[in-house]
BALOBA-1460 file (C-alpha; in Angstrom, 3 decimals):
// residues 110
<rec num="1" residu="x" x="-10.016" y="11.159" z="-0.982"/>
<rec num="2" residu="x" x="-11.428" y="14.695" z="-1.591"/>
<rec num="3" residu="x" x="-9.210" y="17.256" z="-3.857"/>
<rec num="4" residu="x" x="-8.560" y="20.925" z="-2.034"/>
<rec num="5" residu="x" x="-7.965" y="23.460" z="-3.583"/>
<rec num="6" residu="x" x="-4.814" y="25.287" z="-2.530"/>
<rec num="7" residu="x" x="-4.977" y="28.932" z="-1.599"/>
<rec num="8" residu="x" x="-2.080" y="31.135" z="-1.456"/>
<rec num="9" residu="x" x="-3.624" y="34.679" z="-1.068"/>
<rec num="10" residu="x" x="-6.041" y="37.016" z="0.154"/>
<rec num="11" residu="x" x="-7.945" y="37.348" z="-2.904"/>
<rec num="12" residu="x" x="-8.092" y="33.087" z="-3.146"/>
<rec num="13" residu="x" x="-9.478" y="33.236" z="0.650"/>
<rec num="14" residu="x" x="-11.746" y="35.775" z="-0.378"/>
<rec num="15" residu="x" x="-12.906" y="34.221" z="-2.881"/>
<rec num="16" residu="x" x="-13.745" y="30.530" z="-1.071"/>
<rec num="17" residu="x" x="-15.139" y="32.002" z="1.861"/>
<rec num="18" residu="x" x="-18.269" y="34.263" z="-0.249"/>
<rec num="19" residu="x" x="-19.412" y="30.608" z="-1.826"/>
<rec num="20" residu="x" x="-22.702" y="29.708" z="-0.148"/>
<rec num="21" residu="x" x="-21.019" y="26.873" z="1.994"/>
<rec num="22" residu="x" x="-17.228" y="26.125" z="2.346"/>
<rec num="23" residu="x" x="-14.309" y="24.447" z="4.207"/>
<rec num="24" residu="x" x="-11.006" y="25.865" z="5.042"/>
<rec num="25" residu="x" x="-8.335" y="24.064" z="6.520"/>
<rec num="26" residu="x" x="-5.443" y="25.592" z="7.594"/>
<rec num="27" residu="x" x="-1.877" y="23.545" z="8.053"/>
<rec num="28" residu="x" x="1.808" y="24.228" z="8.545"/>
<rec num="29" residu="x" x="4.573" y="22.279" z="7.367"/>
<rec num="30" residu="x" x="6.349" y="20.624" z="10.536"/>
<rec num="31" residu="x" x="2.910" y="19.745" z="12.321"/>
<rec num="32" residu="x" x="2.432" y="16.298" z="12.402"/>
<rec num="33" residu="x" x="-0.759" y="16.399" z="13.851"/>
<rec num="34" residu="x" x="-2.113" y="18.616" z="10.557"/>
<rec num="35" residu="x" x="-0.523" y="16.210" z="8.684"/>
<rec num="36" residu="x" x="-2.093" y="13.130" z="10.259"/>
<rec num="37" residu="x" x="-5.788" y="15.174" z="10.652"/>
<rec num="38" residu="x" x="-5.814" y="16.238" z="6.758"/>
<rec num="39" residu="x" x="-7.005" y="13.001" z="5.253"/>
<rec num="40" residu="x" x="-10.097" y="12.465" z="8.008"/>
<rec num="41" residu="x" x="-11.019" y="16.332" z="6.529"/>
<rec num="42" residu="x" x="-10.734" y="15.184" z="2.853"/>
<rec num="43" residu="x" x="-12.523" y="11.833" z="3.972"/>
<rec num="44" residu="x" x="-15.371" y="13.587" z="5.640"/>
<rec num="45" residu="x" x="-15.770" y="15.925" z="2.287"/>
<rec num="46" residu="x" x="-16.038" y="13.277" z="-0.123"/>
<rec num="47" residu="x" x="-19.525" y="13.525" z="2.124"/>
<rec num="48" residu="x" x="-19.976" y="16.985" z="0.604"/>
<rec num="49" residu="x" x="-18.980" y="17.376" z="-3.008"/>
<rec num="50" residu="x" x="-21.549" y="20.929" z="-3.307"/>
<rec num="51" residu="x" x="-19.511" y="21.971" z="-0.346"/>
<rec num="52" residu="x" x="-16.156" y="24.211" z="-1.303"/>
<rec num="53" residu="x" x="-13.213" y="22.652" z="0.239"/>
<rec num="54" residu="x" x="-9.706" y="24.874" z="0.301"/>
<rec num="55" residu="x" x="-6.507" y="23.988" z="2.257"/>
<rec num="56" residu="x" x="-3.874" y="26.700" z="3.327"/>
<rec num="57" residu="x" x="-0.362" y="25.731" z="4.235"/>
<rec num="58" residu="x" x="0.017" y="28.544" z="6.326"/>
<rec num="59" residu="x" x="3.660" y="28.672" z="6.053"/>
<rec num="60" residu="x" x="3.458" y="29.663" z="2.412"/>
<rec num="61" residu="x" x="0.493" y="31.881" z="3.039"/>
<rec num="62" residu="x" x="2.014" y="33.828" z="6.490"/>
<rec num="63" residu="x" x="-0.335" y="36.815" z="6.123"/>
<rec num="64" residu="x" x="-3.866" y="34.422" z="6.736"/>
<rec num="65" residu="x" x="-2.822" y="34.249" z="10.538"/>
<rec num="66" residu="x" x="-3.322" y="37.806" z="10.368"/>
<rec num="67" residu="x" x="-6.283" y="37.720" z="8.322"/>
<rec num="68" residu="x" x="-8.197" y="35.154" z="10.372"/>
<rec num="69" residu="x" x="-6.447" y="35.549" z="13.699"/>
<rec num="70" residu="x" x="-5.122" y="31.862" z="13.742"/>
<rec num="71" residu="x" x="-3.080" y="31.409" z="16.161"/>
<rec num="72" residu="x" x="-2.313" y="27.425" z="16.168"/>
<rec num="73" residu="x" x="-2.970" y="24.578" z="13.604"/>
<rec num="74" residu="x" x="-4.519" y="22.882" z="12.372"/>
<rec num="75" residu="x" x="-7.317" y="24.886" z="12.276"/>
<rec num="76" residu="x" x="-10.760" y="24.285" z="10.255"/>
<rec num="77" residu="x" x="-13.248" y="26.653" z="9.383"/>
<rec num="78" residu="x" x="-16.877" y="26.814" z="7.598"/>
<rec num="79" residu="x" x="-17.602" y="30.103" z="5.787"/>
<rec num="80" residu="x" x="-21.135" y="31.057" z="4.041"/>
<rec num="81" residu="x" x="-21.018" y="34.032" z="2.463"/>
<rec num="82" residu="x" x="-18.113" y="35.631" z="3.712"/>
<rec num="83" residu="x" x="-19.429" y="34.809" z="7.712"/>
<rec num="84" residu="x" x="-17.629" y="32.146" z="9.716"/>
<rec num="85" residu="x" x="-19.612" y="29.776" z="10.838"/>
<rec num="86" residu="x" x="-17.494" y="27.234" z="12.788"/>
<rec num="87" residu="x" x="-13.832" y="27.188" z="13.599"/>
<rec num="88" residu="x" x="-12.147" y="24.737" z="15.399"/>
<rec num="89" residu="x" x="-8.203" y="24.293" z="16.385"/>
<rec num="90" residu="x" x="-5.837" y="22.441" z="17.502"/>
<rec num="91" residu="x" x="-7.914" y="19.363" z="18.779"/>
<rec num="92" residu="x" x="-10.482" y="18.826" z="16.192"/>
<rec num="93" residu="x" x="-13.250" y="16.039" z="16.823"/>
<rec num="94" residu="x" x="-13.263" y="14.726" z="13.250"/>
<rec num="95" residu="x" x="-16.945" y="13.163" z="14.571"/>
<rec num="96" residu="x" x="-18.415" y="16.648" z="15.533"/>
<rec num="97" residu="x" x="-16.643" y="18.326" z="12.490"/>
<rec num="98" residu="x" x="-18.829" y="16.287" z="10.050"/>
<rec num="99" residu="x" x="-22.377" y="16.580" z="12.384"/>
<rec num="100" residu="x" x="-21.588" y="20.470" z="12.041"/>
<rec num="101" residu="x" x="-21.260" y="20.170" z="8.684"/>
<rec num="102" residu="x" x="-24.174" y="18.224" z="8.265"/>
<rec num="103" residu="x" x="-26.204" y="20.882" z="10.068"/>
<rec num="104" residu="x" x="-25.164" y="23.744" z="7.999"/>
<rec num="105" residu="x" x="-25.154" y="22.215" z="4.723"/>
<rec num="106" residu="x" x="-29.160" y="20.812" z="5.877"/>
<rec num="107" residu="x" x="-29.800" y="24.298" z="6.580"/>
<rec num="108" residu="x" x="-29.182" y="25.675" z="3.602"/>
<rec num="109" residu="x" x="-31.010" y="23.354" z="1.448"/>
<rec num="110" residu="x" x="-33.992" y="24.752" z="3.042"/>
């Protein structure tokens, strides 16, 4: 399965959402369904290794639900260049997450 990389802080968002193409998925602690959803994500980006891929345990990083206005997990987002692209909650379709994907990442090897 695909390796995240953990982010903890504004500047650590920051900094995975300006890369040209990345993934953020966002978690919390007691939700079984994040927990049960997070290794379909890291399946689908073993699909994508030039794509970024970040995780945030959102209750260790409290201030991203103000930051991104989440209000449920799991969430999961694509960012280019600082712009959301995509964001999808609560009841993710794992099958349209990766066509998305596979539309943006298409796109920009154009």
């Amino acid at each position: 399965m695909r390796q995240y990389t953990e982010i903890r802080s504004n500047e650590e968002l920051d900094q995975m959402m300006n890369q040209p193409l990345s993934v953020v998925y966002i978690s919390r602690e007691g939700c079984s369904v994040c927990h049960a959803l997070l290794p379909k994500i890291q399946q689908i980006m073993e699909e994508y290794p030039e794509v970024e891929f970040g995780h945030i345990l959102a209750d260790e990083y409290e201030e991203v639900a103000g930051k991104l206005s989440i209000f449920t997990v799991p969430v999961v987002m694509i960012f280019s260049e600082g712009k959301e692209l995509l964001r999808d909650a609560r009841f993710i379709r794992v099958e349209e997450f990766r066509e998305s994907l596979n539309k943006m990442t298409a796109l920009l090897e154009q």
